[in-house]
C-alpha positions as CSV (number, residue, x, y, z in Angstrom):
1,X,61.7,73.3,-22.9
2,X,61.1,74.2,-26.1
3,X,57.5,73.9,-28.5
4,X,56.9,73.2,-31.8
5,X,54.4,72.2,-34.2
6,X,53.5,67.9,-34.2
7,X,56.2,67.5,-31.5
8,X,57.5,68.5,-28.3
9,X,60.8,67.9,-26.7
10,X,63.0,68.7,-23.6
11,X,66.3,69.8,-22.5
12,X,68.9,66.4,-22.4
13,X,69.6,65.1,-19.4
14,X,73.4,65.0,-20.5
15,X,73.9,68.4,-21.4
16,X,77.5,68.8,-18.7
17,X,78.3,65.8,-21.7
18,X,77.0,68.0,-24.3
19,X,74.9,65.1,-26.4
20,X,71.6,66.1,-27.4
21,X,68.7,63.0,-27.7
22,X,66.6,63.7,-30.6
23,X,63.0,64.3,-29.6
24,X,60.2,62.2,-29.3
25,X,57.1,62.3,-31.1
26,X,53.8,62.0,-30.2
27,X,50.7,61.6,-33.0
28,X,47.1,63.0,-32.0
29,X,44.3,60.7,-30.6
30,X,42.5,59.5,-33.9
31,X,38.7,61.2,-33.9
32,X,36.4,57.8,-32.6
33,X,33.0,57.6,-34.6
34,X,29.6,57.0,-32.4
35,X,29.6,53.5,-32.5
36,X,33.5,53.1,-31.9
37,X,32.5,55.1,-28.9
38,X,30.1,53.2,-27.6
39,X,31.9,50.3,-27.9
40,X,34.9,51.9,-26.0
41,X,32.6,52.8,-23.0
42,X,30.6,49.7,-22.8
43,X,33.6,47.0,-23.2
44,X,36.0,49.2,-21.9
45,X,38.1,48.7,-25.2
46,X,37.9,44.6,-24.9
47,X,36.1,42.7,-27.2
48,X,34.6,38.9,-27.0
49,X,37.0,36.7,-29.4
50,X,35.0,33.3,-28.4
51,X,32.3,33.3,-30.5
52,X,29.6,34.1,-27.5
53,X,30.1,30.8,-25.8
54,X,30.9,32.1,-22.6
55,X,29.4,35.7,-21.0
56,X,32.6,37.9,-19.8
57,X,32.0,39.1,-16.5
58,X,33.5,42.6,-16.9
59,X,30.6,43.7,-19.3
60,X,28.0,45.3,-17.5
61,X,24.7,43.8,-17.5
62,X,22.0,44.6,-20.8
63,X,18.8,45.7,-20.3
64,X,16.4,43.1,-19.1
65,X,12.5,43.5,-19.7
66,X,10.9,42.5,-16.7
67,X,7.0,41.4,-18.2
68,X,9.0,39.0,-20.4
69,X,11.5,37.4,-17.5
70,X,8.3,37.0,-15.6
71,X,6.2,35.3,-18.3
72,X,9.5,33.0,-19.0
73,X,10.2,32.2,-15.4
74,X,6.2,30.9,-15.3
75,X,6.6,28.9,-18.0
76,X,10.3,27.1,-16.4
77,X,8.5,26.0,-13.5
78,X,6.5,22.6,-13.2
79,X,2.9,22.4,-13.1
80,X,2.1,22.3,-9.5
81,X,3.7,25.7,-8.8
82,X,2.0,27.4,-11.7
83,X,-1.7,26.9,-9.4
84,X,-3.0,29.7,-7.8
85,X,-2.8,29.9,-4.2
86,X,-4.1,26.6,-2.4
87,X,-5.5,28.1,0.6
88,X,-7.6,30.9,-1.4
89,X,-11.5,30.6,-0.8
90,X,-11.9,30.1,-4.8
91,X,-9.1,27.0,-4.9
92,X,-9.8,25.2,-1.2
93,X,-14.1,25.4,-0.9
94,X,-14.0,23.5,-4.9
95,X,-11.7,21.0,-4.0
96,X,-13.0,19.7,-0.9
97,X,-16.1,19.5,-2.2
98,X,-14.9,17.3,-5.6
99,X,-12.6,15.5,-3.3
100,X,-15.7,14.7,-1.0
101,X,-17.6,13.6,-3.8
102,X,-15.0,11.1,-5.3
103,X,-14.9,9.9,-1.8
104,X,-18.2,9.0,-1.9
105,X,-18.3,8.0,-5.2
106,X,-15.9,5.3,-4.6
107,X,-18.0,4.4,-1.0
108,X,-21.2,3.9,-2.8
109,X,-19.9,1.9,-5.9
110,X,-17.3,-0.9,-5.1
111,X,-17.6,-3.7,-3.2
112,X,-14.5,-2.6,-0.7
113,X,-16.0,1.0,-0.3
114,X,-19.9,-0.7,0.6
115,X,-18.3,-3.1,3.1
116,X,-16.9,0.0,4.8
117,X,-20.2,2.0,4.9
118,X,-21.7,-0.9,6.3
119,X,-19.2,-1.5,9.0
120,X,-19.2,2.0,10.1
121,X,-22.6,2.7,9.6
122,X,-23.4,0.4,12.6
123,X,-20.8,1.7,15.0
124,X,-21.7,5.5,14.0
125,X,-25.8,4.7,14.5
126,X,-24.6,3.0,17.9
127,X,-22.0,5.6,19.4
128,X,-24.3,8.5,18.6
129,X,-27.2,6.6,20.6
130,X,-24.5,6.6,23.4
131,X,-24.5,10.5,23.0
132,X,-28.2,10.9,23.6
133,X,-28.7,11.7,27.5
134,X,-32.0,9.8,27.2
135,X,-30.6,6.9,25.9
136,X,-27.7,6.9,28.4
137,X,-30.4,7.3,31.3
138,X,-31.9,4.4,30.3
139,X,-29.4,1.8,29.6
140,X,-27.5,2.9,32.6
141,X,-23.5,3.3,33.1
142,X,-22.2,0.9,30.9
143,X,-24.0,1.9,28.0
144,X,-21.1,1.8,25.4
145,X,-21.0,-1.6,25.6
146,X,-23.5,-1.4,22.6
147,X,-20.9,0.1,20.6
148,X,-18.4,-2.8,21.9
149,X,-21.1,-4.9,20.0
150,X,-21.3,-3.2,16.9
151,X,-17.3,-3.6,16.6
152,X,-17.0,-6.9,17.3
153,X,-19.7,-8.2,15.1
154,X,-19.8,-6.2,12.3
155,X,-22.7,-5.5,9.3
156,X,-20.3,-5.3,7.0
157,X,-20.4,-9.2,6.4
158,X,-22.9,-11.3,4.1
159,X,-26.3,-12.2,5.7
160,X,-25.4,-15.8,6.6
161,X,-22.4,-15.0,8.9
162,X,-23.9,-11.9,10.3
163,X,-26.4,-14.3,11.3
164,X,-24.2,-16.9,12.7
165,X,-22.0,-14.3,14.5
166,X,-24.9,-12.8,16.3
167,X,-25.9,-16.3,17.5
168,X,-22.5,-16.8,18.6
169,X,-21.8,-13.3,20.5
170,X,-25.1,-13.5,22.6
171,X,-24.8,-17.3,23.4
172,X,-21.3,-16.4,24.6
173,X,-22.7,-13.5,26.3
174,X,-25.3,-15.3,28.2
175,X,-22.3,-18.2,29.2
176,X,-19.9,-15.4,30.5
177,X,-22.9,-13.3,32.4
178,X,-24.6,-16.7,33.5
179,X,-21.2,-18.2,34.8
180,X,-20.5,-14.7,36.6
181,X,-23.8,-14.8,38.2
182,X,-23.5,-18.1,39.8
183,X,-19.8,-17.3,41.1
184,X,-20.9,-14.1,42.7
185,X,-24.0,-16.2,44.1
186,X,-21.4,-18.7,45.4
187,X,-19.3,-15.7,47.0
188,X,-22.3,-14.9,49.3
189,X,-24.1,-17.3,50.6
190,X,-22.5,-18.0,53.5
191,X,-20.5,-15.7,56.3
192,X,-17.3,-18.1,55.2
193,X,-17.3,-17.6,51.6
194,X,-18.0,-13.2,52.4
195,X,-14.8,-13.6,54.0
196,X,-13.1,-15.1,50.9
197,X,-15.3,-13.9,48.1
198,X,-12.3,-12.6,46.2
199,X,-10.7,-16.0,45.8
200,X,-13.6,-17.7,44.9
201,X,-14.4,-14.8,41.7
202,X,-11.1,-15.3,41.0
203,X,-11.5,-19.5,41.2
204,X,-14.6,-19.0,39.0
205,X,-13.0,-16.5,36.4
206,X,-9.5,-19.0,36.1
207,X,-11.8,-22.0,35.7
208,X,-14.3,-20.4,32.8
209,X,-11.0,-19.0,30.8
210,X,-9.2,-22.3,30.6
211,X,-12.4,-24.0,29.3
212,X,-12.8,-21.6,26.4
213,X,-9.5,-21.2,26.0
214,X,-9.4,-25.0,25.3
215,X,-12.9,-25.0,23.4
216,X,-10.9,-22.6,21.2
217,X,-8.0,-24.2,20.3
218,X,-10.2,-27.3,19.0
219,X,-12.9,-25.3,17.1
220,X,-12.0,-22.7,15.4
221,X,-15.4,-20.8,14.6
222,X,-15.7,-20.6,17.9
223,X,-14.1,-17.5,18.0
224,X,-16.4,-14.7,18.7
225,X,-18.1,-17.1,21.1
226,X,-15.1,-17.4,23.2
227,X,-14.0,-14.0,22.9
228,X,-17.4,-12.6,23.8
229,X,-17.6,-15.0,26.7
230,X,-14.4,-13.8,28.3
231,X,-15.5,-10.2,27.9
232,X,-18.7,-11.2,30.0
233,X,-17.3,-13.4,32.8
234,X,-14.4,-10.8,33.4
235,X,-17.2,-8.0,33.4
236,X,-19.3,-9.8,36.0
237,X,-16.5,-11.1,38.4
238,X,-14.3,-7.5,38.1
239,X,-17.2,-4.9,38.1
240,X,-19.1,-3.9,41.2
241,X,-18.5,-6.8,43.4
242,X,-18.8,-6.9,47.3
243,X,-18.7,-9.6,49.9
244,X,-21.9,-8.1,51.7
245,X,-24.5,-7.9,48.4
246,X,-25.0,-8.8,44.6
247,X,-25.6,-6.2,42.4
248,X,-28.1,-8.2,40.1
249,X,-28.7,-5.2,37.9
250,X,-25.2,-4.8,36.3
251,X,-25.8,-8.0,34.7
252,X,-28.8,-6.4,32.8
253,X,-27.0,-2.9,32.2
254,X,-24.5,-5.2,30.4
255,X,-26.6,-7.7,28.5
256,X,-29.5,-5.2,26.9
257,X,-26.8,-2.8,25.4
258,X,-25.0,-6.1,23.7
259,X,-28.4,-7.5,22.5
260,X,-29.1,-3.7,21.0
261,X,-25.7,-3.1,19.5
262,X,-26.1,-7.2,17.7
263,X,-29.8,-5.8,16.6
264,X,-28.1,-2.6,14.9
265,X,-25.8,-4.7,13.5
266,X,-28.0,-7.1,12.0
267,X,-30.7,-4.1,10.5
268,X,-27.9,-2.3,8.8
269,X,-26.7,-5.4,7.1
270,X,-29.9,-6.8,5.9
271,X,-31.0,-3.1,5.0
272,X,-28.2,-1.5,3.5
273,X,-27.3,-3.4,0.0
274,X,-28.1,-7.2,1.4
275,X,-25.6,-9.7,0.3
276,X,-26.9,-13.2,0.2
277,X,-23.8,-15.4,-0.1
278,X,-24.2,-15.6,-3.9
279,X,-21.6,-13.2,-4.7
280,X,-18.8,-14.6,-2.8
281,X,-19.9,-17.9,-4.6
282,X,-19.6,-16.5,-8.2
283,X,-16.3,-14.8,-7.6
284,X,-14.6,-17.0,-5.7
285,X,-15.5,-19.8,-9.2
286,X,-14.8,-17.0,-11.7
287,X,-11.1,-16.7,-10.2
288,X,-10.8,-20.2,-10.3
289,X,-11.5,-20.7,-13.8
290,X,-9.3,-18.1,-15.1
291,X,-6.1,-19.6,-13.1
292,X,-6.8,-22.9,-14.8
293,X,-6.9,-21.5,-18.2
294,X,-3.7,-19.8,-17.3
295,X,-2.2,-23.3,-16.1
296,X,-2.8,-25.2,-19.4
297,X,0.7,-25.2,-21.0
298,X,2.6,-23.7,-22.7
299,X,2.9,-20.8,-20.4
300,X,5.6,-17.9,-19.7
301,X,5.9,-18.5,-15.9
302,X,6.2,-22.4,-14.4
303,X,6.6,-21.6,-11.4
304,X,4.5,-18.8,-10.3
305,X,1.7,-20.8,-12.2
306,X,2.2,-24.0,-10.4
307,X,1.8,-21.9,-7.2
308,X,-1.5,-20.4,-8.1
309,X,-3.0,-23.5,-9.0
310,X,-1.9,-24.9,-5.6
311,X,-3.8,-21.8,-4.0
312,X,-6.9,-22.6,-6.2
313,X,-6.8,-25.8,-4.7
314,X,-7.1,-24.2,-1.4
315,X,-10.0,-21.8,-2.4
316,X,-12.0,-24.1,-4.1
317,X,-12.5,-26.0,-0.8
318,X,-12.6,-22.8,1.4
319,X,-15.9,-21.8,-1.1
320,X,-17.1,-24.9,-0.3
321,X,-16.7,-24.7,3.6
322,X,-17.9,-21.3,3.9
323,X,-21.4,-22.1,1.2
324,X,-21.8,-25.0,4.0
325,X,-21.1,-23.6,7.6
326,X,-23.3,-20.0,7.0
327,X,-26.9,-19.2,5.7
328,X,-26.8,-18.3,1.9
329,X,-29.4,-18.0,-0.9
330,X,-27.8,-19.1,-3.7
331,X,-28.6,-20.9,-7.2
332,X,-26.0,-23.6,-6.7
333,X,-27.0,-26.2,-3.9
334,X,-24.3,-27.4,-1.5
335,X,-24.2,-30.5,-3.1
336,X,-23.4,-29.5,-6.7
337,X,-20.7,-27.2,-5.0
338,X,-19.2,-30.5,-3.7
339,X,-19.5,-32.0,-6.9
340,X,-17.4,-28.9,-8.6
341,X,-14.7,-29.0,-6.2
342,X,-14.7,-32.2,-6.7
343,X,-13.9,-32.0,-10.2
344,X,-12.3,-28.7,-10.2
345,X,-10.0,-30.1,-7.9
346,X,-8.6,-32.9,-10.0
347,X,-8.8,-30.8,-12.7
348,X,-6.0,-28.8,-10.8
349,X,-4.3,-31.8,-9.6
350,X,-3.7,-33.0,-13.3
351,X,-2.3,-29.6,-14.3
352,X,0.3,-30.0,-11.4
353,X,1.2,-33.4,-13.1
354,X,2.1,-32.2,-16.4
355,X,5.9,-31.7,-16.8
356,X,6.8,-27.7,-18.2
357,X,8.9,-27.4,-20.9
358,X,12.8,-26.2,-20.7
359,X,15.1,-26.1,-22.6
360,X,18.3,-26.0,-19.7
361,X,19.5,-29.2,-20.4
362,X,19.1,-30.0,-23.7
363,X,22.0,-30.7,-26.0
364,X,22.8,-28.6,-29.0
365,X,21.2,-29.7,-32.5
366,X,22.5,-29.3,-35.9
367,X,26.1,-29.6,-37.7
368,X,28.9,-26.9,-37.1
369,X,27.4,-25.0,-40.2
370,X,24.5,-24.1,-38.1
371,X,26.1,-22.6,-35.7
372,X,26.3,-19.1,-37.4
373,X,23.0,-18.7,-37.3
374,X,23.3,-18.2,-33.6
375,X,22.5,-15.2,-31.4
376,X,25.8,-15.0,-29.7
377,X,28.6,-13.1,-31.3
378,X,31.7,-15.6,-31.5
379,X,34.6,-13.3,-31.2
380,X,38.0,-14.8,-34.3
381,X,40.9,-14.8,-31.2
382,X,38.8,-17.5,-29.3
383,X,38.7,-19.4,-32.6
384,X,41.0,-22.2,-33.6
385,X,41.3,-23.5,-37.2
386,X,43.1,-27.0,-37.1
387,X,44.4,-28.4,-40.4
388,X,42.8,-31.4,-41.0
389,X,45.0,-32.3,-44.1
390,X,47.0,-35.8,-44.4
391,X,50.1,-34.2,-44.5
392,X,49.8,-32.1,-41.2
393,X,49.0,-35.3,-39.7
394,X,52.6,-37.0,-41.1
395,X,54.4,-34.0,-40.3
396,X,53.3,-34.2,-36.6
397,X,53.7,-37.9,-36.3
398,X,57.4,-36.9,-37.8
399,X,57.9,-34.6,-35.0
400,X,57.0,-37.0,-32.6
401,X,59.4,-40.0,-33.9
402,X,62.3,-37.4,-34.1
């Protein structure tokens, strides 16, 4: 091999032929400035012809500042994630407490939320009276059936009904125990009916349910009075019963809790925020009004209209019912109640005479030039012109003869 200056060649491969290749020549590596360099050891000697639209994965990744991803990554994510930890004493303690106060907030100020104190204030009073040993010692076994009482006839009521439904619970009461007591008085008096006691409770508790049962389907405020009655006459023929002896005294461990859970009842609901039967009154009128202002044509909705006049109808005679069956105090008098329904009802009734407007069925008005003034778009290939000239008329006729 043989060396010289800017070139280098070999011996020929064909030299038995004797033909000699002319050598090849080979130009030094260019020097590379810094920056050509860098760009050959970062890119690997490719470079990024699409305008940075796309990353190439064969660059290596740049150099990423960690306080700035953070603060970016914060600022990506929605609201509820950007909180500070939920179960921390400085996040949960606050909340509770606001969310406690809202709660009672909205307890103390609507009408919904005071209803609801009321009802549960008089179960609550009457369950922890249950928890007292004292208490319990003194009513006997069954005292929770003071509780049952609270439940059933609830404060949370105006003053009139609560009234009328603790009337109605102890009379049923009393009718249940007092129907009890003379079955169980039956079932002993003689050796006979000891032998067959249980058929004759049984005889006596079959006989007093299909009597309510059938007072009930015929009145329908009866209902508290019948289902308190049933709760008492199944108590006295199903609870400590023998064919020897009478246990008198369950009928009065039964009866004083019920008249003391009806007392609680009635204290909290004349105590706590009294409601006379006024409100209900004004309300229920107020409503009224407003739907027949909204039934006065013209109106947006016929139908939905017509049906809450029809239900005003209804109310306007369920406010009178319920102004006459309970105990109210209240500035109108039942008769000029009946003398508004009266005339609030035929008010009604004319407003579900009148005919609503449509417009379904009538026919089009105007000439054909009025027409394009019209909302719909009228597309030219559904269009046809006919020629209305006297000689398109001979030349058909023409046609026709030939």
């Amino acid at each position: 091999m043989e060396s010289h200056q800017g070139d280098i060649s070999g011996p020929s491969r064909d030299n038995s032929v004797g033909v000699n290749k002319p050598p090849i020549p080979i130009a030094r590596a260019p020097t590379l400035t810094s920056d050509e360099r860098s760009f050959v050891e970062k890119t690997h000697g490719v470079s990024e012809i699409r305008d940075g639209f796309f990353d190439a994965v064969f660059l290596p990744p740049e150099d990423v500042d960690s306080q700035a991803l953070r603060k970016h990554a914060e600022e990506t994510l929605p609201l509820a994630f950007r909180k500070k930890d939920p179960l921390s004493l400085t996040q949960f303690f606050p909340r509770q407490i606001h969310e406690a106060w809202s709660v009672v907030c909205r307890v103390t100020t609507t009408r919904s939320g005071i209803k609801l104190l009321k009802s549960f204030l008089g179960f609550f009073i009457a369950y922890i009276l249950c928890l007292i040993p004292a208490v319990q010692a003194r009513l006997g076994r069954y005292a929770y059936v003071m509780v049952i009482s609270t439940i059933i006839n609830h404060s949370g009521r105006t003053l009139g009904a609560q009234v009328d439904g603790t009337v109605l619970t102890i009379l049923g009461t009393a009718t249940g125990l007092g129907w009890g007591a003379f079955g169980l008085w039956i079932s002993t008096t003689t050796a006979t009916a000891r032998v067959g006691f249980g058929a004759i409770l049984a005889l006596f508790l079959f006989i007093h349910m299909f009597i309510i049962a059938c007072f009930r389907s015929y009145y329908i405020r009866t209902y508290q009075f019948v289902m308190c009655a049933g709760i008492a006459i199944s108590y006295a023929c199903l609870a400590q019963i023998s064919g020897t002896e009478v246990s008198w005294i369950k009928l009065l461990d039964y009866g004083i809790p019920w008249l003391l859970g009806q007392a609680i009842s009635l204290a909290v609901c004349i105590v706590v925020v009294p409601d006379a039967g006024s409100r209900p009154l004004a309300m229920g009128i107020h409503q009224i009004f407003s739907i027949m202002l909204d039934g006065i044509p013209p109106f947006q909705d016929p139908v939905r209209t017509r049906r809450r006049l029809a239900q005003a109808f209804v109310s306007m005679s369920q406010i009178h019912r319920d102004l006459v069956i309970d105990f109210s105090i209240a500035v109108l008098s039942p008769e000029d109640v009946l003398m508004l329904r009266n005339s609030v009802q035929a008010v009604i009734r004319a407003l579900l005479s009148l005919k609503s407007e449509t417009k379904l069925f009538e026919p089009p008005t105007g000439d054909v030039s009025s027409q394009d003034s019209s909302p719909y778009q009228e597309f030219p290939e559904f269009v046809i012109e006919m020629d209305n000239s006297p000689g398109a008329h001979g030349q058909i006729d023409d046609i026709d003869v030939i």
